[in-house]
C-alpha positions in Angstrom: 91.9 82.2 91.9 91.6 78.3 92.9 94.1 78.1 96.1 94.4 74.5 94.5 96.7 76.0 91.9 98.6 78.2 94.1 102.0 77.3 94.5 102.7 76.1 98.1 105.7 76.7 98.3 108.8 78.5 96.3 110.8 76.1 95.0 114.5 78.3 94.3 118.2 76.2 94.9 121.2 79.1 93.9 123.1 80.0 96.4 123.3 83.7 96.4 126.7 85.0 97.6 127.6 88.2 98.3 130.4 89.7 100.5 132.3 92.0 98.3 135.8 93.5 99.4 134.6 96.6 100.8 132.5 94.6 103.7 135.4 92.5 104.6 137.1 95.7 105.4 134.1 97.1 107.1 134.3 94.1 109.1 137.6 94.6 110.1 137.4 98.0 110.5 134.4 97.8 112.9 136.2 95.2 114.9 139.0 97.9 115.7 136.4 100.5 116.4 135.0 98.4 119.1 136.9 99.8 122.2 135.6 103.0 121.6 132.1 102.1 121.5 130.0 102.0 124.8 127.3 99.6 123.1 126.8 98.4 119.2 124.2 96.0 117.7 126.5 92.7 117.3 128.7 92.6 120.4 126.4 90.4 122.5 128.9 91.6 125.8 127.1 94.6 126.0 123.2 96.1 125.2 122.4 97.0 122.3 119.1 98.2 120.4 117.7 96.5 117.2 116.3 99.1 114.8 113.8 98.0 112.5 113.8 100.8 110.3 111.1 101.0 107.2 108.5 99.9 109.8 105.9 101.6 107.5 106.1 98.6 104.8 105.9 96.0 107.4 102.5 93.8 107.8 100.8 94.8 110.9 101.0 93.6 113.8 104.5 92.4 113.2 106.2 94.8 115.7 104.3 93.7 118.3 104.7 90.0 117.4 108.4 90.6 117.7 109.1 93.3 120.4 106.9 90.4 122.7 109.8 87.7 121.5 112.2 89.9 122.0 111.6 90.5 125.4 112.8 87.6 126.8 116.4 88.3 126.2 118.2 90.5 128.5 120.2 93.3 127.5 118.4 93.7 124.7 115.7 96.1 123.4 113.9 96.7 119.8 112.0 99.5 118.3 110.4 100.3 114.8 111.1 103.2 112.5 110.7 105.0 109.7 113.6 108.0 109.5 111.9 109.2 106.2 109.1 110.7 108.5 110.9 110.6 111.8 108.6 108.1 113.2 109.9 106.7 116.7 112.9 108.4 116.0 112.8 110.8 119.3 112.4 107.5 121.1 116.0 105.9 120.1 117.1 109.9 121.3 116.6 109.0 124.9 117.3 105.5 124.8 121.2 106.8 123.8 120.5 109.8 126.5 119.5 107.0 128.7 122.3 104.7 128.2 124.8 107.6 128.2 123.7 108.9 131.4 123.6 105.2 132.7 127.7 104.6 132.5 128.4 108.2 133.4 130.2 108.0 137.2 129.1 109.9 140.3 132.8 111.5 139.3 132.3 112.6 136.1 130.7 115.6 135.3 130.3 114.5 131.8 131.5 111.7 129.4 131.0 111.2 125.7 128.9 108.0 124.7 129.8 106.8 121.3 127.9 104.2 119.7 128.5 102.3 116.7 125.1 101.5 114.2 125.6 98.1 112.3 123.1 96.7 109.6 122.9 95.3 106.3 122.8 96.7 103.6 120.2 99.4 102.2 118.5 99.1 105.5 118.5 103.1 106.2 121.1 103.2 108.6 122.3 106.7 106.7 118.9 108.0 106.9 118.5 107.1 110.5 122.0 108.9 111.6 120.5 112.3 109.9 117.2 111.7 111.4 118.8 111.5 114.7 121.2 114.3 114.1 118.3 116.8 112.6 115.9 116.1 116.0 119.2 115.8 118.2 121.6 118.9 117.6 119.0 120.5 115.0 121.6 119.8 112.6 121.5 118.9 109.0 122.8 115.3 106.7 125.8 114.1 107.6 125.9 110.7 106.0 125.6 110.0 102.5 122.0 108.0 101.5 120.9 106.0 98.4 118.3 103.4 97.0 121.4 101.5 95.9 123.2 98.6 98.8 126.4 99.8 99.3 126.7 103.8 99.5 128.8 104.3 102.9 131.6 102.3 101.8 134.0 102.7 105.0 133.8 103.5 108.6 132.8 107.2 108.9 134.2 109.7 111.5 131.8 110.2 114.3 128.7 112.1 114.1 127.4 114.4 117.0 123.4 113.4 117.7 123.4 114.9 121.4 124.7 117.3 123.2 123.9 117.2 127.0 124.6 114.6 127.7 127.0 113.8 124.6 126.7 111.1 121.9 128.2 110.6 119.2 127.5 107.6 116.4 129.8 105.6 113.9 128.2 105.1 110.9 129.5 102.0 108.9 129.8 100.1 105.6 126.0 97.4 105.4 128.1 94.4 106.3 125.5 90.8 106.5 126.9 87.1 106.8 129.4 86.3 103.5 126.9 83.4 102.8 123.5 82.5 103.3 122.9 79.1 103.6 119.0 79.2 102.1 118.4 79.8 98.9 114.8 81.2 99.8 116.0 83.7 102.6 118.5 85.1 100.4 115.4 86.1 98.3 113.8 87.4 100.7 117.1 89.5 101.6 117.5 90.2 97.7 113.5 91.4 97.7 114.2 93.8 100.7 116.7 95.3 98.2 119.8 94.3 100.9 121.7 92.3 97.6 121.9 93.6 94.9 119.4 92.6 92.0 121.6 91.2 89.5 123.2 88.4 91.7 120.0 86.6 92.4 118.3 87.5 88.7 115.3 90.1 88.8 113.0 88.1 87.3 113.4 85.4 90.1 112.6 88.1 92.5 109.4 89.5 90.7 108.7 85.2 90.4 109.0 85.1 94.4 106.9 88.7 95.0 104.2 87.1 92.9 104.2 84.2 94.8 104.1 85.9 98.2 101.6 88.0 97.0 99.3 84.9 96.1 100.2 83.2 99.7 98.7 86.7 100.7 95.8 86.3 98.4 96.3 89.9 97.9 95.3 90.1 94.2 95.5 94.1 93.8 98.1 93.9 91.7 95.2 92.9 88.8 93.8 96.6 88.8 97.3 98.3 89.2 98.5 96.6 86.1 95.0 96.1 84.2 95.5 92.6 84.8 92.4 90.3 83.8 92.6 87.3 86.2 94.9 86.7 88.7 97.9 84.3 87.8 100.7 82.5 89.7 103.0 82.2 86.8 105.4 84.9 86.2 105.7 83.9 82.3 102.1 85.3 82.3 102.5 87.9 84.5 105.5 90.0 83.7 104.7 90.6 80.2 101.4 91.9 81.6 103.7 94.5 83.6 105.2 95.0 80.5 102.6 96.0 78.9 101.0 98.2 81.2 104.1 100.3 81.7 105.4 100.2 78.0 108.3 98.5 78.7 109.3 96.7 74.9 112.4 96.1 72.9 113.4 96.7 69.6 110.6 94.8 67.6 108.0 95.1 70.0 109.0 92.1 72.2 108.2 93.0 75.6 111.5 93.6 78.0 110.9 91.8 80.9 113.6 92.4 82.9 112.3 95.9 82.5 109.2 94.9 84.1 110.9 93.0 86.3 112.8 95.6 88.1 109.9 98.3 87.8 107.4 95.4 89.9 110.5 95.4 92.6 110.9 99.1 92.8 106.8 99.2 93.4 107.3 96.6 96.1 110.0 98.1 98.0 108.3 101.7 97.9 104.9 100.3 99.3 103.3 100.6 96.4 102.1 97.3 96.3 101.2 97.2 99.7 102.3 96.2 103.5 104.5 92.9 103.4 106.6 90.8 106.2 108.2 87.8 104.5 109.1 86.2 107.5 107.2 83.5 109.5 106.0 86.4 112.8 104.2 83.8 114.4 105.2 83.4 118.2 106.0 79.9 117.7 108.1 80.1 114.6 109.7 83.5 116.0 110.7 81.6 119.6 112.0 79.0 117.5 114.2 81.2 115.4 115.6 83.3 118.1 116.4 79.9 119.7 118.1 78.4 116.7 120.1 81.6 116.3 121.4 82.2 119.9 122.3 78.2 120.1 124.4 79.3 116.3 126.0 82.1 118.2 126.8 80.0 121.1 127.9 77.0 118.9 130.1 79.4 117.1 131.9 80.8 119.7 132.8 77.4 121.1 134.1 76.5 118.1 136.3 79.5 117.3 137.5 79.4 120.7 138.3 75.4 120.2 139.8 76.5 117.1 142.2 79.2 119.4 143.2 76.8 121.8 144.3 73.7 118.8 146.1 76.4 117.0 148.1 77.3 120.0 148.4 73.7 120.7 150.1 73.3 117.3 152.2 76.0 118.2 153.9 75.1 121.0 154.5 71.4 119.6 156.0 73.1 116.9 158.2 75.2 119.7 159.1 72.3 121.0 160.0 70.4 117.8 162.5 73.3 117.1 163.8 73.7 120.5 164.5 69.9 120.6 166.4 70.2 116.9 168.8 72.7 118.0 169.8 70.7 121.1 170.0 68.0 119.2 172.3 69.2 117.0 174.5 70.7 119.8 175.7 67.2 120.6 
């Protein structure tokens, strides 16, 4: 293919919302588990340990690219997994055993560490609790686990993953920010299979798979699909898939949401090969931890601002009643 007819860049302007009722109670819900929980993955108050699970359909080189960023914020360490196959799975094990042992007193004999895993959706977070819990305790599934964003629904009872010394994890509802501000990254978060397909249109997935795999001039998809050229136009291109997996309506007209969904599926199970949408350069990473920590900062200030006005208010509108009544005393 002529790079000059490549599409640069992915030109996509819906806002994709979704934060359906059952993650604004897993919110809520996680909020009052908190005090419980020696360490969880969004109180920045205390250390916690990011998980990239499905490490095995990452490009390489990305978990080094971002355990090195990483490191330059305290209290806070990464790994890479893939609980399917147990991959780096013992290694979270004694971080928790670790951890546990760390906030146990010279006093106590032994204490129970529980700790709360947060993601978004369709991340693996079930999968990872029975990974931990089979090499842990030698124990079989506990949580629930599905292709489809949204299968733990509530905040689960705790689940033992050690025993000496003992741990215990939360596993919760996927819960992600109720709006993403980007058109494109809520793609990217719709590709990853985190929203589910029908809010953001499958065929506008497939449209931003193809283009990524063209940025990646990874053109295998032509012999998968007995494709004769490559092509950066999904018009072309789905009814190709179409064809090749026999996906037609009534009348012969190829279904391309069919086609759509089925070049998704392939993408998501690796099948298409070893993808990491974002930018992992150490530039653009230092940059995007920076922008996000100043967020969280900014954030903060403002809700506490917010606190302090509202109180404000509040005692003007003491005041304002406390004055009436003596007023009308007179």
């Amino acid at each position: 293919m002529n790079p000059l007819n490549v599409r640069r860049a992915f030109v996509y302007d819906k806002i994709i919302n979704w934060f359906p009722g059952h993650m604004a109670k897993g919110l809520r819900l996680i909020s009052e588990k908190l005090n419980s929980v020696q360490f969880e993955p969004i109180a920045l108050k205390k250390d916690r340990l990011i998980v990239y699970n499905k490490a095995d359909l990452a490009l390489p080189g990305t978990e080094a690219a971002v355990i090195k960023a990483l490191k330059e914020f305290k209290g806070q360490d990464a790994v890479f997994t893939n609980a399917n196959e147990d991959v780096n799975v013992k290694g979270i094990i004694r971080y928790l055993a670790k951890k546990a042992k760390a906030s146990r007193t010279a006093s106590e004999k032994e204490l129970t560490t529980t700790v709360m895993v947060v993601g978004m959706p369709n991340v693996g977070k079930s999968s990872l609790i029975n990974s931990l819990r089979r090499i842990g305790v030698k124990k079989g599934k506990a949580a629930p686990t599905g292709a489809i964003p949204g299968i733990t629904r509530t905040v689960a009872g705790t689940i033992k993953v050690l025993d000496s010394p003992k741990v215990y994890l939360i596993d919760t509802p996927g819960v992600m920010i109720p709006h993403i501000a980007d058109p494109v990254s809520a793609i990217k978060v719709a590709l990853t299979g985190a929203i589910s397909d029908h809010l953001s249109d499958e065929e506008v997935i497939a449209d931003y798979l193809l283009f990524q795999l063209n940025q990646a001039q990874d053109y295998s998809y032509m012999e998968l699909y007995n494709i004769k050229e490559p092509t950066d136009d999904i018009k072309v291109f789905l009814p190709q898939v179409a064809k090749y997996i026999g996906a037609l309506k009534k009348g012969g007209e190829y279904n391309l949401a069919t086609a759509a969904q089925f070049l998704v599926k392939q993408y998501r199970l690796g099948k298409l090969g070893k993808f990491t949408l974002d930018d992992i350069r150490p530039e653009a990473l230092e940059q995007f931890l920076i922008t996000e920590t100043e967020d969280a900062v900014s954030r903060r200030q403002q809700k506490k601002a917010d606190k302090i006005e509202e109180r404000r208010i509040q005692r003007q509108i003491q005041q304002r009643k406390w004055e009436e009544r003596e007023q009308s005393k007179l």
